[in-house]
BALO-873995 format. One record per residue (C-alpha): residue in three letters; x, z, y. Coordinates in pm, 1 decimal. Layout:
N
+-----+----------+----------+----------+
|   r |        u |        w |        v |
+-----+----------+----------+----------+
| Ala |        X |        Z |        Y |
...
+-----+----------+----------+----------+
This chain:
109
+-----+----------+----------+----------+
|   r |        u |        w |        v |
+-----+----------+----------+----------+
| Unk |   3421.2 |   -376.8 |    356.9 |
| Unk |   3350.7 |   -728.8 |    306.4 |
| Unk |   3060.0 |   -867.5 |     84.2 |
| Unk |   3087.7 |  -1244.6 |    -22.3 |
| Unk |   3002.4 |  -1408.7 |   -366.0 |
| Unk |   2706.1 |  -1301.0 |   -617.2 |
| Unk |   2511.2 |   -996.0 |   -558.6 |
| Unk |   2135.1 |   -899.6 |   -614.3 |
| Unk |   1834.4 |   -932.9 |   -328.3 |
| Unk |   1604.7 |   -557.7 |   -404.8 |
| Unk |   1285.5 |   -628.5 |   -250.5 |
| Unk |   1025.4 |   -332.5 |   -246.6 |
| Unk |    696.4 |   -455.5 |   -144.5 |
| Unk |    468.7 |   -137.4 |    -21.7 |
| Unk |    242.9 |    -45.8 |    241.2 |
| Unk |    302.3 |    127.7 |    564.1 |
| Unk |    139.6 |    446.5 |    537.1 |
| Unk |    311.3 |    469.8 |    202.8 |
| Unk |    468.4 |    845.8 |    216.8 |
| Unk |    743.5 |   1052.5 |     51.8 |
| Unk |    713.4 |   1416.1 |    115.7 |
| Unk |    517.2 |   1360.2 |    432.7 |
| Unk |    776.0 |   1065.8 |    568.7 |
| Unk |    742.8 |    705.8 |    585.5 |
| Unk |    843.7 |    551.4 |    240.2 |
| Unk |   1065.3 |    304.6 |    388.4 |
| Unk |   1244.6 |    544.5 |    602.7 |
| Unk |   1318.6 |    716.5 |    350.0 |
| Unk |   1451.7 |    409.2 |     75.4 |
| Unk |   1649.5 |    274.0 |    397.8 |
| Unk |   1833.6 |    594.0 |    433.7 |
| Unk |   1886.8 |    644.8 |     86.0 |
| Unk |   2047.0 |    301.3 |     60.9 |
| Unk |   2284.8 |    403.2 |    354.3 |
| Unk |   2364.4 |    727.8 |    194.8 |
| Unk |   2454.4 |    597.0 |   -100.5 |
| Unk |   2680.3 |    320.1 |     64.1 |
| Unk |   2475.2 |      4.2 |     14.5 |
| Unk |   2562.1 |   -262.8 |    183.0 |
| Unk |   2275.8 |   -347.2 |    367.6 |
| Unk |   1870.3 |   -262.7 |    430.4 |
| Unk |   1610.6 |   -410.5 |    648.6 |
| Unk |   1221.2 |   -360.7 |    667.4 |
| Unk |   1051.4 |   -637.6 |    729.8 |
| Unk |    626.6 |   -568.0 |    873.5 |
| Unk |    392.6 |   -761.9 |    742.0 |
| Unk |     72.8 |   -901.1 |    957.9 |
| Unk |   -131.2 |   -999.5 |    681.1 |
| Unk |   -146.6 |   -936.0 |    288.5 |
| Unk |   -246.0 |   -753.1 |    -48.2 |
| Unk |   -161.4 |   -610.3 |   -296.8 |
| Unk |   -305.1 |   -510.6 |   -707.1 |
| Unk |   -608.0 |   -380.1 |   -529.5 |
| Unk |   -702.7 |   -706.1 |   -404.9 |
| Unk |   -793.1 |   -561.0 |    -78.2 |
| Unk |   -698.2 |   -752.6 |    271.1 |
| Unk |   -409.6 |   -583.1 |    503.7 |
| Unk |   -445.4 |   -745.9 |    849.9 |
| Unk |   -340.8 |   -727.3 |   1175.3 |
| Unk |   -582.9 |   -908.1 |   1352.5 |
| Unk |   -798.0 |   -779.4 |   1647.2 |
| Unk |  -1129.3 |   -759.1 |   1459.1 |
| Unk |   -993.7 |   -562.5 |   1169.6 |
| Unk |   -724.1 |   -350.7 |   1308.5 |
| Unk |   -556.4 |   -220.3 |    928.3 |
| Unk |   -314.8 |     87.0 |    963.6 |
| Unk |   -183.6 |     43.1 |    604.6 |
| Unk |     -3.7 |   -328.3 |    709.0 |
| Unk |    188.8 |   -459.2 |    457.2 |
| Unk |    639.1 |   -369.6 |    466.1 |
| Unk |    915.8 |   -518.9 |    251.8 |
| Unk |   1243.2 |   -318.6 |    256.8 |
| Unk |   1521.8 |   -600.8 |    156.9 |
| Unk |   1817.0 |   -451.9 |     24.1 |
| Unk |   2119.0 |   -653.4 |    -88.3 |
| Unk |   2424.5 |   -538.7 |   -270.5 |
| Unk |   2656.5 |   -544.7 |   -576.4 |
| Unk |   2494.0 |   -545.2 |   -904.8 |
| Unk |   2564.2 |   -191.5 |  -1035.7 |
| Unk |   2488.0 |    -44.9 |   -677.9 |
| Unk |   2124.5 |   -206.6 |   -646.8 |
| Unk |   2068.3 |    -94.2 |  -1017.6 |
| Unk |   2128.2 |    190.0 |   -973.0 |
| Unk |   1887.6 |    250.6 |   -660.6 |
| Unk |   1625.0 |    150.5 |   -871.2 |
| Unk |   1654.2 |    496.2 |  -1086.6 |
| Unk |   1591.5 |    658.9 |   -729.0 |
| Unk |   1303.4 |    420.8 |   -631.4 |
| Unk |   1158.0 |    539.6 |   -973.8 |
| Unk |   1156.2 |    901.2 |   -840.7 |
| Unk |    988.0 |    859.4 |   -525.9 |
| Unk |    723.1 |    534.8 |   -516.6 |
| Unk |    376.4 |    552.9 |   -619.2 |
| Unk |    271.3 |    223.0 |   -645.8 |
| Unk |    390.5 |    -98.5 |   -472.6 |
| Unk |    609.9 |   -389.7 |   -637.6 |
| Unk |    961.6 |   -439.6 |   -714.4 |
| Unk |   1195.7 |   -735.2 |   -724.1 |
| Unk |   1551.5 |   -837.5 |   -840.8 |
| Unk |   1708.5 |  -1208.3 |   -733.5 |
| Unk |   2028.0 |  -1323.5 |   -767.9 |
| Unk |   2169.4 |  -1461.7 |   -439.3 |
| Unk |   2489.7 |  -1574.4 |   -299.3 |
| Unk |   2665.9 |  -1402.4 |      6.2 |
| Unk |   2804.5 |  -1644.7 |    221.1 |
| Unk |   2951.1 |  -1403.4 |    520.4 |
| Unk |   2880.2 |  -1043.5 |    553.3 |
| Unk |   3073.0 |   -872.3 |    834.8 |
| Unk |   3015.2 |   -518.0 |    895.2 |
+-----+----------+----------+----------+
């Protein structure tokens, strides 16, 4: 199926020893998204960053951090991505959530 036109950009920003029943949170949200059809999901590891806590994720040689930062990017139609929040509800902790409008220009699968 082709994508093209206006859809929404889900980005959930969490860490990376964020878990769901033992499993890495954005395992889990990327398989969910391909169980349920979406159109698209990539995790994206951060090498530096923080979060409400205030407290500095790094990857740097002096301060090896094992909770790095992750963004899962997930980019359907409107009701779809909607809808995945309702699931996202069920199984995150903490972390941050965000909706933009974009425009597809080519999406081949």
């Amino acid at each position: 199926m082709k994508l093209e036109g206006h859809a929404l950009l889900l980005r959930v920003f969490l860490g990376e020893s964020d878990k769901h029943q033992g499993r890495p949170l954005y395992a889990v949200l990327v398989e969910e998204a391909r169980r349920r059809g979406l159109k698209g999901a990539t995790v994206l590891k951060g090498v530096m960053g923080y979060g409400a806590g205030s407290r500095i994720h790094t990857a740097t040689i002096l301060r090896l951090s094992e909770d790095l930062p992750v963004v899962v990017e997930i980019v359907d139609e409107e009701e779809k991505i909607r809808a995945f929040i309702t699931f996202l509800d069920e199984v995150m902790q903490g972390g941050l959530v965000t909706l933009e409008r974009v425009e597809v220009i080519r999406y081949q699968p």
